[in-house]
matplotlib code that plots the C-alpha trace (Angstrom):
import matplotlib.pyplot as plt

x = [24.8, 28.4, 30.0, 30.4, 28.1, 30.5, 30.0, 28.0, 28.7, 26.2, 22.7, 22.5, 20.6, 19.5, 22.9, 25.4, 28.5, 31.8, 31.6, 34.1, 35.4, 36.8, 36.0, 33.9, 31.7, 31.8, 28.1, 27.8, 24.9, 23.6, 22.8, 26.5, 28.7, 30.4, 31.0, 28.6, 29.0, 30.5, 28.7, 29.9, 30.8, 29.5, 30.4, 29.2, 30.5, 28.0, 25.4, 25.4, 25.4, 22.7, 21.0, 21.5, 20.2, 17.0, 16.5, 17.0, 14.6, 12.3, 12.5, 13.7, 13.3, 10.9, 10.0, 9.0, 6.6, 4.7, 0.8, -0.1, -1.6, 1.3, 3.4, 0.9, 1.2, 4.7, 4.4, 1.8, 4.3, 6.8, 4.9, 4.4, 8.3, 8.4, 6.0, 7.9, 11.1, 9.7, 11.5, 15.1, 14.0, 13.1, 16.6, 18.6, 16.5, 16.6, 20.8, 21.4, 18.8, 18.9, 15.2, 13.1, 12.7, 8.4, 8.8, 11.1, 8.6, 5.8, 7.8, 8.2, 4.5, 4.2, 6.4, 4.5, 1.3, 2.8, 3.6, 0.0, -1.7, -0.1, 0.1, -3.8, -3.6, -1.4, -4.3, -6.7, -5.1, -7.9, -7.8, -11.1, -12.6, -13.0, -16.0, -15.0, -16.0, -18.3, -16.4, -13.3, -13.2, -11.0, -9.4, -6.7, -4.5, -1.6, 1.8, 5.4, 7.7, 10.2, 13.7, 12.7, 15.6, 14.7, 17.1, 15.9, 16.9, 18.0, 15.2, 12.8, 14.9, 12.1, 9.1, 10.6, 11.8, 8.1, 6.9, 8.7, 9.6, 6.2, 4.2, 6.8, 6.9, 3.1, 3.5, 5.6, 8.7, 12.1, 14.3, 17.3, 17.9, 20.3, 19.9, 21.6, 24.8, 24.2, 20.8, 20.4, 20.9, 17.3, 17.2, 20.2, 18.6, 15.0, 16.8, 17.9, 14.9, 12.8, 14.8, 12.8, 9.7, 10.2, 11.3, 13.0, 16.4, 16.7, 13.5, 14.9, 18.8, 20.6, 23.6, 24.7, 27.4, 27.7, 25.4, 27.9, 29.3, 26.5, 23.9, 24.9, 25.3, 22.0, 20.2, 22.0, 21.9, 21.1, 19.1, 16.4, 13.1, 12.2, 13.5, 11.9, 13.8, 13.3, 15.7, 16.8, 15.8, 19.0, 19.7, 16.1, 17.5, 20.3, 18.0, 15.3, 18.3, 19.4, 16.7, 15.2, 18.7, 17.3, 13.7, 12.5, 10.3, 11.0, 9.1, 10.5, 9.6, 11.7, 10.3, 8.8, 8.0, 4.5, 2.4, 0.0, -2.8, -4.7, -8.0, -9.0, -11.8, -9.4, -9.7, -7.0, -5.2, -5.3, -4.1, -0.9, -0.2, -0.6, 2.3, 4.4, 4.4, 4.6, 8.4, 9.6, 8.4, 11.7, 13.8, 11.9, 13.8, 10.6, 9.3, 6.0, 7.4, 4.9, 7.6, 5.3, 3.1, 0.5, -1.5, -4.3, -3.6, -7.0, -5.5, -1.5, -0.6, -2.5, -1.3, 2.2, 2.5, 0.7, 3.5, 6.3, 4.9, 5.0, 8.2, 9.6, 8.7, 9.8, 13.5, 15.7, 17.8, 18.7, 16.7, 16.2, 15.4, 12.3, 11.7, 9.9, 13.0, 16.5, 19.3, 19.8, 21.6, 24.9, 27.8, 27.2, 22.9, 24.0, 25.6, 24.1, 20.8, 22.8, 24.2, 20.4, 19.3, 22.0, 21.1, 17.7, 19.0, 20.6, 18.1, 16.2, 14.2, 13.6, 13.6, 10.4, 11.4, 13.8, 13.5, 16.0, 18.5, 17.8, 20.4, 22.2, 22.6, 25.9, 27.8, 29.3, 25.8, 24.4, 21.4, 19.6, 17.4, 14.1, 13.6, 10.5, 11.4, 8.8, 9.1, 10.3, 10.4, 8.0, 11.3, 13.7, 15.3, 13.8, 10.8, 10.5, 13.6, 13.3, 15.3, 15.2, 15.2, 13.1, 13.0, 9.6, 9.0, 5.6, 4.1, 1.1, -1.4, -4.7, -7.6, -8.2, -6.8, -3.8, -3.4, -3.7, -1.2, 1.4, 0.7, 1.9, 4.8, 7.6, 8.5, 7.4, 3.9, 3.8, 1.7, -0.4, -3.1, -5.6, -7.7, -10.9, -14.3, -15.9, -16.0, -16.7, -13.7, -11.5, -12.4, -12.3, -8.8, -7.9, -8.7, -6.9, -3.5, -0.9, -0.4, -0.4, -2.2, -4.2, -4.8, -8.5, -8.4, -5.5, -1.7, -0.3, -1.9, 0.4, 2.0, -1.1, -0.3, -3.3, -3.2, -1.8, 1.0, 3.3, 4.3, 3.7, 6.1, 9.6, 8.3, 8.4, 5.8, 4.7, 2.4, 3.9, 1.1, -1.9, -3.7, -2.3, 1.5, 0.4, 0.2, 3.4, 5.3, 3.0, 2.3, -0.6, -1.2, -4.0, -5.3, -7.5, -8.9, -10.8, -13.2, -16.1]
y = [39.6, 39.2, 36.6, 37.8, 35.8, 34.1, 34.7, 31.5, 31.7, 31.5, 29.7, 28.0, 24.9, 24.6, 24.4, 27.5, 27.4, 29.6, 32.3, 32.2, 35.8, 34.1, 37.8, 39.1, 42.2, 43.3, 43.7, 46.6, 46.8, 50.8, 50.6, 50.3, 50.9, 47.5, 44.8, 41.6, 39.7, 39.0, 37.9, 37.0, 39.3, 37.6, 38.2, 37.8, 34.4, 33.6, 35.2, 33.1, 30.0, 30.6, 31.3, 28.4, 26.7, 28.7, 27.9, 24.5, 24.3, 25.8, 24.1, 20.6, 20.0, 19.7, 23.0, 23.7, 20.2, 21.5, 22.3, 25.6, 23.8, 22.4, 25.5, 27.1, 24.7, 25.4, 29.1, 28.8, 26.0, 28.5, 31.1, 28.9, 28.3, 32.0, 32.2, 29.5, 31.3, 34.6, 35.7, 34.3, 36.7, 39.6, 39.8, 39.4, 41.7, 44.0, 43.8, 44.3, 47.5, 48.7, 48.8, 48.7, 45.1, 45.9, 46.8, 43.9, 41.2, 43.5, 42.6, 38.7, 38.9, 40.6, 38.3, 35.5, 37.3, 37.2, 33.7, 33.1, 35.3, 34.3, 30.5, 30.5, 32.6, 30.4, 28.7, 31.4, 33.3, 32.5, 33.0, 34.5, 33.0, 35.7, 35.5, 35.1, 34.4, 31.4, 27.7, 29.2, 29.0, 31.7, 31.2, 33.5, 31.5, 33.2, 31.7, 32.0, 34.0, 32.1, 33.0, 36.3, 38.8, 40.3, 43.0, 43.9, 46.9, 47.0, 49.0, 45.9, 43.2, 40.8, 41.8, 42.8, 39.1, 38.1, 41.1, 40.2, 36.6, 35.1, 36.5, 35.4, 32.0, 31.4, 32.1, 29.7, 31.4, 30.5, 32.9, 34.8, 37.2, 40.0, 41.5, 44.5, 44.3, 47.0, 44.8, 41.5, 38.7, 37.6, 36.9, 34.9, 32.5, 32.8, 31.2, 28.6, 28.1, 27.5, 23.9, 23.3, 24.6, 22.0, 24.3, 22.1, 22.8, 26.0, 27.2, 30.0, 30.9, 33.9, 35.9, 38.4, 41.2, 44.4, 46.4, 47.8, 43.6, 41.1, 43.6, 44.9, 41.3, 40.0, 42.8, 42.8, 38.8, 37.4, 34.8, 36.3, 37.1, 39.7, 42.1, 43.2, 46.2, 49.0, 51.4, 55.1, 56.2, 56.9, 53.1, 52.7, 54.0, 51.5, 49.4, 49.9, 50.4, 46.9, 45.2, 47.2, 45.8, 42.3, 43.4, 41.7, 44.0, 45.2, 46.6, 49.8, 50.9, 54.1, 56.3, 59.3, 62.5, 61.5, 64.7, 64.2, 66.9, 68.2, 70.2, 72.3, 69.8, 67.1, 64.7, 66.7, 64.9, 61.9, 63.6, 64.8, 61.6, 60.2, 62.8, 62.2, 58.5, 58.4, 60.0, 58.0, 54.8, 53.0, 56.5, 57.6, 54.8, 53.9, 55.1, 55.8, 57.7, 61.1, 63.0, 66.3, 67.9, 70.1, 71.9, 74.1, 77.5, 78.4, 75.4, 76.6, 77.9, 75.3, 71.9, 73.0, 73.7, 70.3, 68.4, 70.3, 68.7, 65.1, 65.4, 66.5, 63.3, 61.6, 58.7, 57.5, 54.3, 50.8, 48.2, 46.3, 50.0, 49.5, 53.5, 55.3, 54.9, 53.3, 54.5, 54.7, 52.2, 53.4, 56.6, 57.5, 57.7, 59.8, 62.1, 62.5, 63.0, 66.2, 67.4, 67.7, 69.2, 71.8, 72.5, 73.5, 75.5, 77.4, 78.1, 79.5, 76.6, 76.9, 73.9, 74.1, 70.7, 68.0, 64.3, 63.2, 60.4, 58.4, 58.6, 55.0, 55.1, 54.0, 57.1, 55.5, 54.7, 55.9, 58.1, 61.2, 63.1, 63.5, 66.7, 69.0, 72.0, 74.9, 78.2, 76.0, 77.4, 74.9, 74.9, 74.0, 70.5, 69.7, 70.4, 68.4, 65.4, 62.4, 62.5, 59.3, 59.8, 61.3, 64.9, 66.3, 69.7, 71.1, 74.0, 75.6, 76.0, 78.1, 76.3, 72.6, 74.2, 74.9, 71.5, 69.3, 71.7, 71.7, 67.6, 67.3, 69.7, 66.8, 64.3, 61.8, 60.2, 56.8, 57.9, 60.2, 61.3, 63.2, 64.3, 65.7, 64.9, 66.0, 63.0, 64.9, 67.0, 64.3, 62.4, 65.2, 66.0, 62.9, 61.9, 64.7, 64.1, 62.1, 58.8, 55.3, 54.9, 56.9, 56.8, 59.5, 59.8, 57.6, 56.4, 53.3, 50.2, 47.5, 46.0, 45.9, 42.4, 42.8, 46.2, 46.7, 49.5, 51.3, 54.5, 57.5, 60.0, 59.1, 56.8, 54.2, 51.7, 47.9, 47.1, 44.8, 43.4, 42.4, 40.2, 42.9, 42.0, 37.9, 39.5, 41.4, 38.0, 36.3, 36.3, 36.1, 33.7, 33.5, 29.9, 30.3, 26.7, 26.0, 23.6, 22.4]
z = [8.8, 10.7, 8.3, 4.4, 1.6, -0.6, -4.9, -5.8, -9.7, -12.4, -12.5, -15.5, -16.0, -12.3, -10.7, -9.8, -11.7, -11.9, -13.8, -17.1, -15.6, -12.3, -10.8, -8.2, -7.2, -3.5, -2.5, 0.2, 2.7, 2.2, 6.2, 7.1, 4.1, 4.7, 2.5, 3.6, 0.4, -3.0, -6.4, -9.3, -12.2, -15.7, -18.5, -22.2, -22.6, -19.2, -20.7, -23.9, -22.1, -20.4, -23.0, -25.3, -21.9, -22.0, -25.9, -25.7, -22.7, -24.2, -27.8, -27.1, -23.0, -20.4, -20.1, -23.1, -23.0, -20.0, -20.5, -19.1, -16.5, -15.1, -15.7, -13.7, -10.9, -10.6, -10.8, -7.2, -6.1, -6.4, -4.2, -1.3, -1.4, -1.0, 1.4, 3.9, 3.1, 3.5, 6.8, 5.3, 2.8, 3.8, 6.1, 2.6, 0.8, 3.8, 4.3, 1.1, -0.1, 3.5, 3.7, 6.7, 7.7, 7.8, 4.0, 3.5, 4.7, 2.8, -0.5, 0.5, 0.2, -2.6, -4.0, -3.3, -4.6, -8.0, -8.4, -7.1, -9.1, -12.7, -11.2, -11.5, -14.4, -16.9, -18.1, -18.5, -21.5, -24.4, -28.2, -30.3, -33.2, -36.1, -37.8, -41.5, -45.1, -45.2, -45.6, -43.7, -39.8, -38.2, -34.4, -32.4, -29.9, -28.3, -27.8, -26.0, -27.4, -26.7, -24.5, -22.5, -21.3, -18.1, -16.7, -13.3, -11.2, -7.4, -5.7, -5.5, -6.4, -5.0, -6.3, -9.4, -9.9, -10.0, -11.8, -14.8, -14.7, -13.6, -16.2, -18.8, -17.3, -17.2, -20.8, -21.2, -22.0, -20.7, -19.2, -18.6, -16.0, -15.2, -11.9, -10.8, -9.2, -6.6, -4.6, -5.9, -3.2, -3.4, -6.8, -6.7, -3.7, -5.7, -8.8, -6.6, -4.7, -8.1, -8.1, -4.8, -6.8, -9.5, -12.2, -15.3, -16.4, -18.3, -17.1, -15.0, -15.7, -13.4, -14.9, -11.8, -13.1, -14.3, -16.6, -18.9, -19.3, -18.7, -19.4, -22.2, -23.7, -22.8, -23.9, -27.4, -27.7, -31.1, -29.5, -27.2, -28.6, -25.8, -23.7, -19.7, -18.3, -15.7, -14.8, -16.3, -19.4, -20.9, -19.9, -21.6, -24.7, -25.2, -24.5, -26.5, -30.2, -29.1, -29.0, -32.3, -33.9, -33.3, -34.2, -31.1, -28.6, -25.3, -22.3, -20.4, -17.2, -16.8, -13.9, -13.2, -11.7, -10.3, -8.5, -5.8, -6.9, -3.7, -4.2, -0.9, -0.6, -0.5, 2.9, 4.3, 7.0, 4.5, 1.7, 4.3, 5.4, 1.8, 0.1, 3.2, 3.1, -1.0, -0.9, 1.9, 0.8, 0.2, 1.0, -2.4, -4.7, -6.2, -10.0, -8.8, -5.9, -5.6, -5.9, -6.5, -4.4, -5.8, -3.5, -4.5, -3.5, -0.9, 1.0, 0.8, 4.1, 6.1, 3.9, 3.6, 7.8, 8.3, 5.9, 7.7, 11.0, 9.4, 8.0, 11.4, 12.7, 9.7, 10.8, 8.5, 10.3, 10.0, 9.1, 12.4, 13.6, 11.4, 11.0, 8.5, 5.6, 5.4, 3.7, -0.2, -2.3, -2.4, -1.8, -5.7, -5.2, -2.1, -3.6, -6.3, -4.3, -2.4, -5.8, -7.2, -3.6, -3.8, -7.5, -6.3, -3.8, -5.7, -8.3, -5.1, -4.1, 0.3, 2.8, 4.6, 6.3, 6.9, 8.7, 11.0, 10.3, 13.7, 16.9, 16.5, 12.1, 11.2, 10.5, 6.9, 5.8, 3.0, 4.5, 3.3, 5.5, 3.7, 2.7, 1.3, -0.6, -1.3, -3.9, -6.4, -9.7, -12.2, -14.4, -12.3, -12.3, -9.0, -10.6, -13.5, -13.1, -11.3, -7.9, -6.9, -3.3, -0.2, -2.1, -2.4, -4.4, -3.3, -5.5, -5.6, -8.4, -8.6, -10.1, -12.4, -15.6, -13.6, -11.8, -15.4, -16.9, -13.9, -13.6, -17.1, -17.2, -17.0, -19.9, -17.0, -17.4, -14.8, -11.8, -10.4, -7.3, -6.9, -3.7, -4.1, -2.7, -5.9, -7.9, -11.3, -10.6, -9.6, -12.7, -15.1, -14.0, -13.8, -17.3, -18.7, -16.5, -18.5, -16.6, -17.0, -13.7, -12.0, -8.2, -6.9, -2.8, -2.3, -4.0, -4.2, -3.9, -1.5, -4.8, -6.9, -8.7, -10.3, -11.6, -14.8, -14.9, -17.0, -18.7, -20.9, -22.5, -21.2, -18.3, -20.8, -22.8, -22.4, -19.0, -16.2, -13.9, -14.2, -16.8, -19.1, -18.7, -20.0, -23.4, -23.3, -23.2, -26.1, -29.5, -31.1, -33.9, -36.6, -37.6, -41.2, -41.8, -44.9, -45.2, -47.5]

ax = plt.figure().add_subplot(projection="3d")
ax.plot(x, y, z, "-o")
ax.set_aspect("equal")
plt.show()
């Protein structure tokens, strides 16, 4: 993009207005390390008028008068705006994370997959009846919450948009969202493109700024009665004592350290191509990234000289390039990749291969050649911490017992493989391995909308997606009637 995005203000109420800060945050593109855009820096006052817009739309305005028939009309009304947007899109989505533009127009779909999917299922989310004492009559019905925080991080800003805010507004929830300050240019145009959708005032408010200011506000805000975050777990923490101040709940999605298990009956050139492509999958910013590589030990030799072959063939560049992986978010995920990679290093770990950054990558980009390191000690910090980049740690282990204990040698527990063609094994290990989703003879799903995911251990709790992540934005209610 040649001319710089001017900071539109605050969305509040379905219309942009200047933030009460009267400051800006320089938006950087990761593939060039130049500034392409401003947004503007809210602040606590911002954040507390939008939501006093979200409370009264959902207790007093239109919003909150909709059936969840019509809500759910404006949720799939909202994915076919996405859809005729989509290329738009994906060329803001992909300027600002620095992603390749294939798995920027992957994400538009995604996108639109989520406002689809909890469009049609707004309607669908059914109460019991309790069987009870005779002359009573019992039923369940499950309603909004009421104003939902959602605090959104800036390696999908897309798809996490509908991840958390559809399935809150099919609930009928109205909402307030902080998106991060490093990647959020979609969000901002999404909040603006949900007028177009038909979205009533308040529905859908938009606070850009910092974490430490606008986050931090919304997150401890008297009035919300929910709080959706992903990001790091010591973020998670803060999060988690501010919303337990309120005695309001909160889902956390907070990574992982997610291993690949491959048995030597594994489908072998599937199982390489899977571990290669799982760390390079948005230059390995994603929490389910398979950052681990376990490799049975009859199979060693042969899997690890077939991964170093990948990898070699493995380009980092821009996104019009459209290569494997782009550049990280930013100089400080850079360097703090390189700090961790030297770490290990030092604690002994070996490079068995490296990707190439491609001939033609800005030189002030923010690219890390992906890397694979072998003899890595199972304590290390390479080991067992969540990189956040293309940085694989392979390591070998010697029979099942050995897999399930080495899979679940991290405080992580989000996601995991495993590769065998023995379907008792693959079950039996994968049972035992401590995940919130499991994937046997294949990882990752092309978004999976419709698979319910979250976190053990310090990945987090609460599940986003799926039918599942309805409930996580509802409360359940108990009618007893009495009758003669």
């Amino acid at each position: 993009m040649s001319t710089i995005i001017p900071a539109k203000g605050v969305f509040i109420n379905n219309r942009w207005q200047p933030s009460s800060s009267g400051k800006t945050i320089a938006m950087i593109a990761p593939a060039t390390g130049k500034v392409f855009g401003e947004i503007a820096r809210g602040t606590a006052a911002d954040i507390d008028a939008a939501v006093a817009a979200a409370r009264h739309a959902f207790e007093k305005g239109a919003w909150g008068k909709l059936t969840a028939t019509e809500r759910g009309r404006l949720l799939t009304n909202f994915g076919r705006i996405v859809e005729k947007h989509a290329e738009e899109l994906a060329l803001l989505e992909a300027t600002d994370t620095g992603k390749p533009m294939k798995q920027a127009r992957a994400d538009m779909v995604a996108l639109a997959r989520y406002f689809e999917y909890y469009g049609g299922a707004a309607d669908k989310v059914h109460g019991d009846t309790v069987p009870f004492m005779d002359g009573f009559l019992v039923n369940t019905i499950y309603e909004p919450l009421g104003v939902t925080a959602h605090i959104i991080p800036w390696n999908y800003p897309a798809q996490m948009f509908g991840r958390t805010i559809a399935p809150a507004l099919a609930m009928g929830n109205a909402t307030v969202c902080k998106p991060a300050e490093e990647a959020c240019m979609v969000p901002l145009r999404l909040a603006e493109l949900s007028v177009e959708a038909g979205f009533p005032e308040g529905a859908i408010n938009m606070v850009p700024g910092l974490g430490e200011e606008a986050g931090a506000a919304l997150s401890s805000h008297g009035d919300i009665d929910f709080i959706s975050f992903t990001g790091s777990p010591e973020v998670g923490i803060l999060i988690q004592t501010a919303a337990a101040k309120n005695h309001i709940g909160c889902t956390l999605e907070l990574g992982g350290k997610s291993p690949q298990i491959i048995f030597e009956d594994a489908d072998f050139d599937a199982a390489v191509a899977s571990v290669a492509g799982a760390i390079v999958q948005n230059a390995g910013q994603t929490c389910s990234a398979g950052s681990r590589a376990l490799v049975q030990r009859s199979i060693w030799d042969k899997f690890i000289a077939a991964l170093k072959a990948k990898f070699e063939t493995i380009q980092a560049g821009t996104p019009e390039m459209d290569l494997d992986l782009g550049p990280v978010i930013s100089a400080t995920q850079r360097d703090r990749i390189n700090k961790m990679m030297a770490m290990a290093e030092r604690a002994g770990a070996k490079v068995l291969a490296k990707g190439k950054i491609a001939d033609g990558a800005p030189k002030e980009g923010f690219y890390v050649a992906p890397t694979i390191y072998y003899d890595v000690e199972r304590s290390s910090e390479i080991a067992r911490e969540e990189v956040f980049g293309p940085v694989l740690a392979a390591m070998p282990f010697e029979d099942e017992e050995d897999a399930i204990h080495l899979a679940n040698s991290t405080d992580y527990g989000l996601v995991a493989g495993v590769w065998s063609k023995d379907g008792s094994r693959a079950l039996r290990v994968g049972k035992k391995v401590r995940v919130g989703q499991l994937f046997i003879n294949g990882y990752g799903a092309g978004g999976g909308i419709e698979l319910p995911f979250g976190g053990m251990k310090k990945s987090g709790h609460g599940r986003e997606k799926g039918f599942e992540a309805l409930y996580e934005f509802a409360a359940m209610k108990t009618l007893v009637i009495k009758h003669n």
